[in-house]
C-alpha positions in Angstrom: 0.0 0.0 0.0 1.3 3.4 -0.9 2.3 5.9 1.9 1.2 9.2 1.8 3.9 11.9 2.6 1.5 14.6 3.8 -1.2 15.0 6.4 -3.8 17.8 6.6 -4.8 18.3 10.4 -7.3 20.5 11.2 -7.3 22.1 14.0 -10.8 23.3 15.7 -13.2 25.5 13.5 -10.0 28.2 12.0 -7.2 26.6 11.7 -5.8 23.6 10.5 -2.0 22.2 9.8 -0.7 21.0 6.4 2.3 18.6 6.7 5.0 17.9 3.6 7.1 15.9 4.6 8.2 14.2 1.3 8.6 14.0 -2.9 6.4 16.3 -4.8 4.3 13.8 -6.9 3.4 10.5 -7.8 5.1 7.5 -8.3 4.7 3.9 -8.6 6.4 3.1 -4.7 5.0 6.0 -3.1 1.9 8.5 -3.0 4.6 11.1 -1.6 3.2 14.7 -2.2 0.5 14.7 -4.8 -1.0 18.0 -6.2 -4.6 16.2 -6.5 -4.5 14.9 -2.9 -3.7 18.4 -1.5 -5.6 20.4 -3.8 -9.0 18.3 -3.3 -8.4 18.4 0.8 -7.7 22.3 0.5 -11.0 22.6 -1.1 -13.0 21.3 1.4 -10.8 23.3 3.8 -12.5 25.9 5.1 -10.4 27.7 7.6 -8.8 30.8 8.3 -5.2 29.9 8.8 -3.4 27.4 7.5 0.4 26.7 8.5 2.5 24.8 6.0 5.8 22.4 7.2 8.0 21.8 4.4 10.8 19.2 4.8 11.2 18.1 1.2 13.8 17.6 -1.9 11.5 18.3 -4.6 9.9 16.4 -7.4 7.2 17.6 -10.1 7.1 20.7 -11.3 3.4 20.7 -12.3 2.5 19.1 -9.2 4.5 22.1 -7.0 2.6 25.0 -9.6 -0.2 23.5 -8.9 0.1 23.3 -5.0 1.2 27.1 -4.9 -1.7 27.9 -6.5 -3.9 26.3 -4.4 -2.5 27.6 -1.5 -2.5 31.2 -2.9 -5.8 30.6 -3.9 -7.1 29.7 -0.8 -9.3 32.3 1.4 -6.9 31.6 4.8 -3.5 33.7 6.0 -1.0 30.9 5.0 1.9 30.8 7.3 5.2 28.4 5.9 7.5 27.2 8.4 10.7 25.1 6.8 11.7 22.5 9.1 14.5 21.1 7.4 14.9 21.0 3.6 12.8 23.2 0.7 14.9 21.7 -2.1 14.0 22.7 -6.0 9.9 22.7 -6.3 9.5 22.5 -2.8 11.1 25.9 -2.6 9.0 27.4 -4.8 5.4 26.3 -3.0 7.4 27.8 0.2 6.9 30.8 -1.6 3.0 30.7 -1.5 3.5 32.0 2.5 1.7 35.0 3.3 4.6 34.9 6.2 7.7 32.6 5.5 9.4 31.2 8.1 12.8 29.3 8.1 14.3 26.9 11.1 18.1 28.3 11.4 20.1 25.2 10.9 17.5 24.3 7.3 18.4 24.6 4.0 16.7 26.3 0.5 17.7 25.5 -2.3 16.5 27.0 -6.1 17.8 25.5 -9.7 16.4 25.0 -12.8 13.9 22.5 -14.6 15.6 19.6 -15.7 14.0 16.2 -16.9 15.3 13.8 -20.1 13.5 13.3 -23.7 14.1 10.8 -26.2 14.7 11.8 -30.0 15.8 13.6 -33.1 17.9 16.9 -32.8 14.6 19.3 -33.3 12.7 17.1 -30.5 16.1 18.0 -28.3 16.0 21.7 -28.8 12.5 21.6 -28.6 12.3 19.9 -25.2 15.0 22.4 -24.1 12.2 25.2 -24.8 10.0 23.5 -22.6 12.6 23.2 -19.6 12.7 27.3 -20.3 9.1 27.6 -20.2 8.9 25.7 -16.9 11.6 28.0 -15.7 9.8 31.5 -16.6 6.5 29.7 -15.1 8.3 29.2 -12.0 10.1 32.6 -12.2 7.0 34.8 -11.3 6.7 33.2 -7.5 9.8 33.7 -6.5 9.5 37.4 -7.8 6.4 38.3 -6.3 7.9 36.6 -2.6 11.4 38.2 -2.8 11.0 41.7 -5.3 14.2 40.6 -7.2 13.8 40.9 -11.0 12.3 38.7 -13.2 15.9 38.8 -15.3 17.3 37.8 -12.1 14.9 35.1 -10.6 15.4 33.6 -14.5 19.4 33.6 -13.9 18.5 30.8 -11.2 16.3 29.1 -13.0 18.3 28.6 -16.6 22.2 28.9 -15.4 22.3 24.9 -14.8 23.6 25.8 -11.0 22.0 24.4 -7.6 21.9 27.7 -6.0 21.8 26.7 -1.9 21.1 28.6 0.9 21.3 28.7 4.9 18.4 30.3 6.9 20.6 33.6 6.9 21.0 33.7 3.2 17.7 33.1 2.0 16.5 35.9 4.5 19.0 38.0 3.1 17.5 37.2 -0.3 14.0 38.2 0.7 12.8 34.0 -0.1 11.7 33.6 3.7 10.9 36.5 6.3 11.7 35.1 9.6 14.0 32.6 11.2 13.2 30.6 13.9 15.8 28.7 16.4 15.5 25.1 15.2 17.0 22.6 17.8 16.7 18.8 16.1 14.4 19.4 12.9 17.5 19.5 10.3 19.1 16.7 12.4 15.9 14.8 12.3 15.9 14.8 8.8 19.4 13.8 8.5 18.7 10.9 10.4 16.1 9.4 9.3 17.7 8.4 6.1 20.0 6.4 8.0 23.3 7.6 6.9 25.8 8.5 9.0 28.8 9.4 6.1 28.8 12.7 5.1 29.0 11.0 1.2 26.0 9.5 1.6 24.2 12.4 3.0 25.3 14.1 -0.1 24.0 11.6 -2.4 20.5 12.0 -0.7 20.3 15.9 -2.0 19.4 14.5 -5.3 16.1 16.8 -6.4 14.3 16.6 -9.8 12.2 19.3 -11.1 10.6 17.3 -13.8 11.5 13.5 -14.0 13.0 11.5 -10.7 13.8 8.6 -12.5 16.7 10.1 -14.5 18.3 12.3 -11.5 22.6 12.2 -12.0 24.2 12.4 -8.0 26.8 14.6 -9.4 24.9 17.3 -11.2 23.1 17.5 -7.8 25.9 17.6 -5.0 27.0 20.8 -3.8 30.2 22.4 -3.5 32.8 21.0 -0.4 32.1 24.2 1.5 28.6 24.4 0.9 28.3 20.4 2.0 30.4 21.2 5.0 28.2 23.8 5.9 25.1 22.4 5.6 26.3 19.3 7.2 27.4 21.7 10.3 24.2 23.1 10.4 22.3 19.7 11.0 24.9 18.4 13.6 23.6 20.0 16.7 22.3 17.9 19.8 19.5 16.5 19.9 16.7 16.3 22.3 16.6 12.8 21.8 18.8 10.9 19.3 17.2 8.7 17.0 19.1 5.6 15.6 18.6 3.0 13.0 18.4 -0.8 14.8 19.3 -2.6 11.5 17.1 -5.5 13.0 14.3 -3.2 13.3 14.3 -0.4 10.6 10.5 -0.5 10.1 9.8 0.4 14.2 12.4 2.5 13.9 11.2 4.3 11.1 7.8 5.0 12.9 9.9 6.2 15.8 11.0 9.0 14.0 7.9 10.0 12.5 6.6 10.4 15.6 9.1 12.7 17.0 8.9 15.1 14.1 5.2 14.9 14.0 5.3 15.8 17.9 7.6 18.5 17.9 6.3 20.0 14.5 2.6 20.1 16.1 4.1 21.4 18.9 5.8 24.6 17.3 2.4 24.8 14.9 0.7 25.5 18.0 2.7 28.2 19.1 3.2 30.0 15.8 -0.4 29.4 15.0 -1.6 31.3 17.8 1.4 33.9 17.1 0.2 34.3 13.8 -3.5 35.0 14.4 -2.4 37.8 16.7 -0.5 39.3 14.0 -3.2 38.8 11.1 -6.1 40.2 13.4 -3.8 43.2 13.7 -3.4 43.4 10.4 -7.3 42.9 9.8 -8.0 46.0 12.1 -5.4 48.4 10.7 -6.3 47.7 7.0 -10.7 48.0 7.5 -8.8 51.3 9.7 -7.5 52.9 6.4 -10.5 51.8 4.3 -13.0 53.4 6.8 -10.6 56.9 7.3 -11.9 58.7 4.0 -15.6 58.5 5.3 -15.1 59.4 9.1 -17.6 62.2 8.9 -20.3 60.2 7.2 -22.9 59.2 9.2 -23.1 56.1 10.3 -19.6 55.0 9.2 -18.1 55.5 12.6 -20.5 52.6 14.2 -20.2 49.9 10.8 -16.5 50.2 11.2 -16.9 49.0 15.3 -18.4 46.3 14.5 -16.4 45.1 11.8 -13.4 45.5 13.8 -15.4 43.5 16.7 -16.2 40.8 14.1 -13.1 38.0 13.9 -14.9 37.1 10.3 -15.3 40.2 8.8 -12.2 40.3 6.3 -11.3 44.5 4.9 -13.3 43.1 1.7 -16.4 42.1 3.7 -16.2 45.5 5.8 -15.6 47.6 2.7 -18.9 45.9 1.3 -20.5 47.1 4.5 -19.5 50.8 3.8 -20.4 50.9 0.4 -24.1 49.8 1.4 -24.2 52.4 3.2 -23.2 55.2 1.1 -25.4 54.5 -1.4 -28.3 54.0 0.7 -31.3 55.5 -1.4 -29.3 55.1 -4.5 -31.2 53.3 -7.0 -31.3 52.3 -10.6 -33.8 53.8 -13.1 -34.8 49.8 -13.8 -35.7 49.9 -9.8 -32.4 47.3 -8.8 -29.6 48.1 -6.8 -26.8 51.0 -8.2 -23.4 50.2 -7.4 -21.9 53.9 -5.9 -18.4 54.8 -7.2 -17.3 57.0 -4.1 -14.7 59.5 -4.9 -12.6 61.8 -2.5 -12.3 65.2 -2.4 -8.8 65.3 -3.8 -10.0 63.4 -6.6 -13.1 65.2 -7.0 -11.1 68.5 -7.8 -9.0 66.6 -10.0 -11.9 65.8 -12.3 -13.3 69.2 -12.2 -10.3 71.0 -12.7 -9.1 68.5 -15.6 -12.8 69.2 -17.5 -11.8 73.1 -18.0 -8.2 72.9 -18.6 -9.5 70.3 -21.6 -11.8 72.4 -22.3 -9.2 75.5 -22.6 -6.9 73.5 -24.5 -9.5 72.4 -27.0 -10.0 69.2 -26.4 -13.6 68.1 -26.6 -15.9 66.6 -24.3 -14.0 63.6 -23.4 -17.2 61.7 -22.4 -19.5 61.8 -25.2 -22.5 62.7 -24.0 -22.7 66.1 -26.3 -21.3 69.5 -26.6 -24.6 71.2 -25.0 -24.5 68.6 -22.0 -20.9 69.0 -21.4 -20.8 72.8 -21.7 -24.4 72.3 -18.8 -21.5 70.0 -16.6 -19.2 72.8 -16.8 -21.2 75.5 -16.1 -21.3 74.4 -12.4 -17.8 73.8 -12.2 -16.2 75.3 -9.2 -12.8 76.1 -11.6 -14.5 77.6 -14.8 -13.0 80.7 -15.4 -9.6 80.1 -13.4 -6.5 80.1 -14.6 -3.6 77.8 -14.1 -2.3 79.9 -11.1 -6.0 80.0 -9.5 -6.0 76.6 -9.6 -2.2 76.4 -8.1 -3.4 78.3 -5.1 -7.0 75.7 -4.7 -4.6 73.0 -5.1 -2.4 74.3 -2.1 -5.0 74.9 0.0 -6.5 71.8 -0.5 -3.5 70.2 1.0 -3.5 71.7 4.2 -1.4 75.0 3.2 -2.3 78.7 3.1 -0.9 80.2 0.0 -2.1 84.1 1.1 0.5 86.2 1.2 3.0 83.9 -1.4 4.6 85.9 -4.1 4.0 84.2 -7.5 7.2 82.0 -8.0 6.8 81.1 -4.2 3.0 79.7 -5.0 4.0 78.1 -8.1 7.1 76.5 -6.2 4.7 75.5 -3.3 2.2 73.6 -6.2 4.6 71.6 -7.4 6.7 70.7 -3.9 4.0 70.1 -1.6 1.5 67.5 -1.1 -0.8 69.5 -3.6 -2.4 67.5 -6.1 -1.2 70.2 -8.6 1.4 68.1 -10.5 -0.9 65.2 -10.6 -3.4 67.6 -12.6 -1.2 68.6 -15.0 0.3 65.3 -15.2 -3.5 63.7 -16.1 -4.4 66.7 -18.6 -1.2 66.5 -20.7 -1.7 62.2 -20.8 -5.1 62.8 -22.1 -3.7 65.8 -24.8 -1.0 63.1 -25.8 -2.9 60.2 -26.1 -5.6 62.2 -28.3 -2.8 63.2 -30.7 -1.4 59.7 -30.9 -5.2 58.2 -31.7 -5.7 61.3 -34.4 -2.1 61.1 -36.0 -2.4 58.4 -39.3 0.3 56.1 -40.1 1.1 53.2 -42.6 3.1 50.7 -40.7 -0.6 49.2 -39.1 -1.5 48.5 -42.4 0.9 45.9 -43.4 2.5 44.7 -40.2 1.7 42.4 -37.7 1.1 44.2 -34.2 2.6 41.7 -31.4 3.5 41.8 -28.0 6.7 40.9 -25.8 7.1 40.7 -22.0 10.5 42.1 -21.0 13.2 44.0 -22.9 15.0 40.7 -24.0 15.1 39.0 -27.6 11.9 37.6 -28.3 11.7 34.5 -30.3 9.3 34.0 -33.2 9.0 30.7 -34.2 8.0 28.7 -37.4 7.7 25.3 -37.5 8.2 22.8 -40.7 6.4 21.0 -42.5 5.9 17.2 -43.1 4.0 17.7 -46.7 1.8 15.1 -48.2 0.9 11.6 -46.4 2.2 8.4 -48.1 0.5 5.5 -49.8 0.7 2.4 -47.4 2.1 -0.8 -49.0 0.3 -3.9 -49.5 2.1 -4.9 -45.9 0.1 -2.4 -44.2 3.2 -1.0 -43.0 3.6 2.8 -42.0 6.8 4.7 -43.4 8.6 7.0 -40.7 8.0 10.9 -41.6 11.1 13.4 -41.6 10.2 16.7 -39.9 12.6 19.5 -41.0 13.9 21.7 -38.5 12.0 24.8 -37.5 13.4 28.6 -38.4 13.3 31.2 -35.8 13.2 35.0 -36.2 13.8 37.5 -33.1 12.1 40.7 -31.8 13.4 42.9 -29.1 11.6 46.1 -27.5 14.2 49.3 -26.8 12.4 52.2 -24.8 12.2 55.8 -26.9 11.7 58.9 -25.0 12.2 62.3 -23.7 11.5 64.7 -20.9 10.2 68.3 -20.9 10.0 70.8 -18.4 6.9 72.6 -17.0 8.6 75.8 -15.7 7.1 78.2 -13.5 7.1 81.2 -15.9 4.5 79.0 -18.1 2.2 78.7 -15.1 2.6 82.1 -14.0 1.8 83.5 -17.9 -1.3 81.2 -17.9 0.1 79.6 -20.8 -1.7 76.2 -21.0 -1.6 76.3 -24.4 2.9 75.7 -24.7 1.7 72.5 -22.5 -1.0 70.8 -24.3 0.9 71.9 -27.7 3.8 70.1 -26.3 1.6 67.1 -25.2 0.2 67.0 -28.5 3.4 67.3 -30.6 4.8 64.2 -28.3 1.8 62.4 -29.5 2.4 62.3 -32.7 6.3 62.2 -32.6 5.4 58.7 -30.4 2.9 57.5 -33.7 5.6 58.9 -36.2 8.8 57.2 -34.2 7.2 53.9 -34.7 6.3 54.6 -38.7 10.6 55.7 -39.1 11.4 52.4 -37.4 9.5 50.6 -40.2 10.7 52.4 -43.5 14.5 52.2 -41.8 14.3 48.4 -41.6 12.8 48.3 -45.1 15.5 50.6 -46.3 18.1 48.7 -45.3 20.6 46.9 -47.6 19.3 49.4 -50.7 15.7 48.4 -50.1 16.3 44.8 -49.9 15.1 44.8 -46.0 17.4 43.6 -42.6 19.4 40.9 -42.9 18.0 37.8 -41.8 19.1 34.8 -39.4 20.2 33.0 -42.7 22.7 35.6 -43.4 20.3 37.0 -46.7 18.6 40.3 -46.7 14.7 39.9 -46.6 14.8 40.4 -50.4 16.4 38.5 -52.2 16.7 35.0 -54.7 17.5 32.8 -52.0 14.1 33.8 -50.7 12.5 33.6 -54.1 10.4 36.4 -53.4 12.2 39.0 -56.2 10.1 40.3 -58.6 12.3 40.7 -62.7 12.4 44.3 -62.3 9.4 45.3 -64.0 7.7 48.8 -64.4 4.4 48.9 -62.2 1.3 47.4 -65.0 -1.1 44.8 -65.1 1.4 42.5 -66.5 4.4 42.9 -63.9 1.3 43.0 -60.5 0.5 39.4 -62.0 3.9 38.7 -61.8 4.5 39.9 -58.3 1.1 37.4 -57.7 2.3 34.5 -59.1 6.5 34.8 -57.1 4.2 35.1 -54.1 2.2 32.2 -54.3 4.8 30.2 -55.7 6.2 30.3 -52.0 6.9 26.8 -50.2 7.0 26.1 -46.6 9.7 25.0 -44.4 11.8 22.4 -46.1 10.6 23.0 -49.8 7.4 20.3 -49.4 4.4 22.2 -49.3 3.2 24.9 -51.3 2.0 28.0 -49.5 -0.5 29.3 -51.8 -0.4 32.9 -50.3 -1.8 36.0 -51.9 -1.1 39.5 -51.8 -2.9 41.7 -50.0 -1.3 45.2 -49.7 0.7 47.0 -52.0 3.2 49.3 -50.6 4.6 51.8 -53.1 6.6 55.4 -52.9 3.7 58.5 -52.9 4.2 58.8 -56.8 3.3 55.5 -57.9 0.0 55.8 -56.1 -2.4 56.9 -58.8 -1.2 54.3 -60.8 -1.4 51.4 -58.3 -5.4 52.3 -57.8 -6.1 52.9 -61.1 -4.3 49.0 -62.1 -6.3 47.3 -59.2 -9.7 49.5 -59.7 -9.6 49.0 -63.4 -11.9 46.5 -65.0 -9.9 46.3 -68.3 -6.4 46.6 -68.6 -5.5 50.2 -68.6 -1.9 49.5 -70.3 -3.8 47.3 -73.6 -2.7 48.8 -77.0 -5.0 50.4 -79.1 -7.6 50.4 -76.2 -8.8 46.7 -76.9 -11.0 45.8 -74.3 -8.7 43.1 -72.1 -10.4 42.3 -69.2 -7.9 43.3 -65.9 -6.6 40.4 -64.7 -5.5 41.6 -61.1 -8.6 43.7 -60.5 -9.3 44.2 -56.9 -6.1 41.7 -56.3 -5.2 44.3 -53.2 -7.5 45.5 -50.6 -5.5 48.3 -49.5 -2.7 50.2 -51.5 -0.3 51.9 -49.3 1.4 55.1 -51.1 4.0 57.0 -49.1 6.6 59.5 -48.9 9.0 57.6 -47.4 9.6 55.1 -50.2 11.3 56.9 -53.1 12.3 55.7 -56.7 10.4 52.9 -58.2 10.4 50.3 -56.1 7.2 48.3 -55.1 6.3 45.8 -52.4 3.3 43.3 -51.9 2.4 41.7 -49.0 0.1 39.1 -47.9 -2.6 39.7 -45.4 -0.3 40.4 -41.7 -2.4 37.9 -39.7 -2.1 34.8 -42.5 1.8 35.5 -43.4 3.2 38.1 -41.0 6.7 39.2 -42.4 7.2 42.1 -40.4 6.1 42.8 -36.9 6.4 45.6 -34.0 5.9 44.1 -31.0 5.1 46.2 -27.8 6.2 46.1 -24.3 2.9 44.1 -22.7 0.7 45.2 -25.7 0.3 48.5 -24.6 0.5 50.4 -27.6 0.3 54.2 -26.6 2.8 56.1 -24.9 2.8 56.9 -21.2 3.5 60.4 -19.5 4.2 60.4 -16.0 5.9 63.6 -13.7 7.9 64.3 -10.9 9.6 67.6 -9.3 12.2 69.2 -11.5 15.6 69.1 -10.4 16.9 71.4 -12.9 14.1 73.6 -13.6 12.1 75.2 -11.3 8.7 73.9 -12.0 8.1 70.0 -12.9 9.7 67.5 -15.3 7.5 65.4 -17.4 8.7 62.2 -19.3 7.3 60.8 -21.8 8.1 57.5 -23.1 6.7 54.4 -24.9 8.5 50.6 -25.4 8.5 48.8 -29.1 10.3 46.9 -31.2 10.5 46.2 -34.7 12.0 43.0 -36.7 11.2 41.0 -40.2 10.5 37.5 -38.9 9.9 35.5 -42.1 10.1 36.3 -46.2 7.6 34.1 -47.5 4.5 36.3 -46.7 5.8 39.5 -49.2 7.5 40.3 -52.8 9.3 43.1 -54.2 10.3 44.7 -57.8 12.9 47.5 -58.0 10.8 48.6 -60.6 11.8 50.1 -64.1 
């Protein structure tokens, strides 16, 4: 009968005790750890605090992700307590601790994913971009515990290094947040495997990530003055010393599981109640802050009592309570209940005093509801009228200062340095100018490239995959021939921040001159739209129009690609052509036939007129003699791009972006616009505002587009 490595203990009504002490997953001589038996007990779990003990080496990866999750997802404070060992995934569900705690003589340890495949060379690098994916799935929990970078949390998850750690180091680190004085836990541990050699000892580290069957003792041992360390740390004394009666291993075996179970229920039970103190506090101070906005309102004052008197009323549940009440009497015009948005004063004069410096800078009614309803809104505003320095002063004054008597560069300086909410005005009004000039400025790029998306500032890769072409006959045998798969291509992207700062000085605030702000706002608005449309005619430009070099050491362009048109004057005739060197494109490994078709045509702003009248034409406009040739590549393109920044004659087609993407800008986590944020100037007196946006642009494949230099 398999033994199960983990015990769930509940403990009266709100709390109970989670015990793993073991692998992380099946396998065929043990139960050990599993993610189902955890995950299904959890959810029937319903406590408020749950305290985790961890002495484990590791084991599945999905079945660790999945515990963490569970854990995190859970409504209870979870408090982890690491007896012993939190080796490889073990270490990472440690990190699902609301509060982390670490024995001092116990060990962490964090590597990367690792596990074996069986195959051809592509399976081999492809099962190494799984080991990577594990690792950047796993990366995220150790961020969010510790605050170190995701760059690098990824360093200790891809370098192929056991990265080990005593109680001080991994506080140091930020993995756990307090260490307790362990007296036999380690020891214990040590123990109970029966070895007494410091060799053997060593051996038992052994931790898989993926697969436990394949673990190597050597690519697992850690250096002689880590291993002395560690075994230092687990030689103290003992309360009582356990030994192995070679006679009796089985007896002694439950001997020891005893002990640890005592002492670890005994140390639950004082941290437990430890820890409830400490997230009651917590509770109270946190409904505190959500409840100080609305001290004056009545009522307020007696819900927050009683939520505070309440055990089981969680800063959500309490913050429920308030709303109820302040929109008592508020209903919807359907009769049902209407959810009240509840704003603060600060913010309150935010809004109001953003609606009439938009409306000064010529911005229109933001929210749609009508130039006569907007102009109604403003007409009670408590700001129309003022100007920037009127609203400096409000600002000031709102913050708990009295501007009277401040000379005009004093006030100004007081706007921006205090607590006013004067620089987050400005800030908000010049982010709405900006994006408004970004949405309202056309460009070209959208029109033929794909948009993507990339998570960090690091080479991106794009891959494509090959292709195994047609299926083959079976022989009379009814045998099955083995298929070759050629090897995938791969294209890169990588996102590079562009941006600049201006300065808000205080002679602009003091001449009322909103207008040199929102001007400025606007003009980096469309610099932001126009940046990204350069970065796309530069990478087309480069070698002589042939496009960026590619990972095969060929420019986008060119025969090796087989997408180059003869050099051909724009007509009927030579668009046909461009048709037929596009769909004449094969895929990966020269078996299967694309069958693409363009879709845009991109051509230099005098070639336009041409280009529509050649696709809008129902006979050909070019026919001798004015014969009636029916146009063979009528309404071949659905857009026709002409611009300025293509000169010459040269022409390029493309297929549609989202069936054959060849080139692509990719933005830092999609978010196309830019962003505008401010902060005191240093240099200047006044304010500093930067504005900034993250993209990146790259050709990632040749098949999808054609081009002819033209005649």
């Amino acid at each position: 009968m398999k033994k199960k490595n983990y015990e769930l203990i509940a403990k009266g009504d709100t709390e109970a005790d989670l015990m793993i002490y073991g692998d992380i997953g099946d396998s065929w001589w043990s139960e050990n750890v599993t993610a189902k038996g955890v995950v299904d007990e959890l959810a029937e779990l319903n406590v408020d605090y749950i305290n985790v003990y961890i002495n484990s080496y590791g084991g599945s990866v999905s079945d660790g992700l999945a515990i963490y999750n569970a854990l995190r997802r859970h409504k209870a404070a979870i408090n982890v307590s690491i007896d012993a060992v939190a080796v490889s995934i073990a270490s990472l569900i440690a990190m699902a601790g609301d509060t982390v705690e670490m024995s001092e003589n116990a060990l962490f340890m964090v590597h990367a994913p690792w596990g074996g495949a069986v195959g051809n060379s592509a399976e081999m690098r492809e099962y190494a971009n799984v080991l990577d994916k594990f690792a950047e799935a796993m990366s995220s929990s150790y961020v969010n515990k510790t605050g170190k970078s995701k760059e690098d949390v990824m360093d200790m998850l891809t370098d192929g290094i056991d990265h080990w750690f005593t109680a001080d180091e991994a506080l140091e680190n930020g993995f756990v947040d307090v260490i307790n004085e362990g007296e036999f836990a380690a020891a214990a541990s040590f123990n109970e495997t029966g070895f007494k050699d410091s060799k053997y000892f060593a051996a038992s580290l052994m931790s898989s990530s993926l697969s436990k069957e394949e673990n190597k003792t050597e690519n697992y041992l850690p250096s002689t003055t880590k291993l002395a360390a560690m075994v230092a740390a687990i030689s103290k004394p003992q309360k009582e010393e356990i030994k192995m009666d070679p006679k009796n291993k089985e007896g002694q075996a439950a001997k020891t599981e005893a002990v640890n179970n005592e002492a670890a229920i005994a140390a639950a039970k004082k941290e437990g109640q430890a820890e409830a103190k400490a997230q009651n506090k917590s509770r109270v101070s946190d409904i505190q802050d959500r409840f100080s906005p609305y001290a004056s309102h009545p009522g307020a004052q007696e819900i927050m009592a009683e939520c505070i008197a309440s055990d089981d009323c969680t800063p959500d549940q309490a913050t429920q309570k308030l709303l109820a009440k302040l929109g008592e009497g508020v209903t919807s015009l359907s009769g049902g209940s209407q959810a009240a948005v509840i704003e603060t004063e600060g913010e309150k004069q935010i809004g109001a005093a953003a609606d009439v410096l938009l409306i000064r800078a010529g911005v229109q009614n933001m929210k749609g509801n009508g130039v006569k309803q907007f102009q109604a809104d403003l007409n009670g505003n408590p700001f129309r009228g003022s100007t920037l320095m009127d609203i400096a002063r409000s600002c000031i004054r709102a913050a708990g200062k009295n501007p009277d008597g401040m000379d005009k560069r004093a006030l100004v300086s007081a706007a921006f340095q205090t607590t006013s909410d004067f620089p987050v005005l400005l800030e908000n009004v010049m982010h709405k100018v900006l994006l408004t000039a970004y949405a309202t400025t056309p460009d070209t790029w959208s029109r033929f490239c794909k948009i993507g998306s990339v998570s960090d500032f690091r080479a991106h890769n794009r891959y494509r995959t090959g292709s195994i072409g047609n299926l083959d006959n079976i022989n009379e045998a009814g045998e099955y021939e083995h298929k070759t798969i050629p090897d995938g291509e791969k294209g890169t992207i990588t996102a590079t921040t562009k941006g600049n700062i201006i300065d808000i000085t205080r002679e602009v605030i003091i001449n009322d001159d909103l207008q040199a702000l929102t001007d400025l706002a606007s003009m980096l608005g469309r610099s932001y739209r126009r940046t990204i449309e350069a970065a796309v005619y530069s990478l087309l430009a480069e070698n002589s129009g042939l496009g960026p070099t590619m990972s095969d050491s060929n420019p986008l362009f060119d025969a090796a690609h087989s997408n180059l048109g003869a050099g051909a004057a724009i007509s009927m005739a030579a668009i046909d052509a461009d048709r037929v060197v596009m769909g004449s494109q094969t895929g990966i490994g020269g078996v299967e036939i694309l069958d693409l078709k363009p879709d845009v045509l991109l051509v230099p702003l005098g070639l336009g007129g041409s280009a529509r009248t050649i696709n809008n034409a129902v006979y050909d406009p070019d026919t001798a003699n004015k014969l009636q040739k029916p146009n063979t590549v009528n309404g071949l393109f659905s857009d026709i791009v002409d611009t300025a920044r293509l000169t010459g004659t040269r022409r390029y087609t493309f297929a549609n972006p989202a069936d054959a993407p060849v080139i692509e800008v990719a933005f830092l986590d999609g978010i196309q616009e830019p962003y505008i944020e401010a902060k005191d100037g240093w240099n200047t007196d006044g304010a500093e505002l930067k504005v900034r946006g993250d993209f990146g642009v790259a050709a990632i494949d040749y098949r999808g587009a054609t081009t002819d230099a033209g005649a």
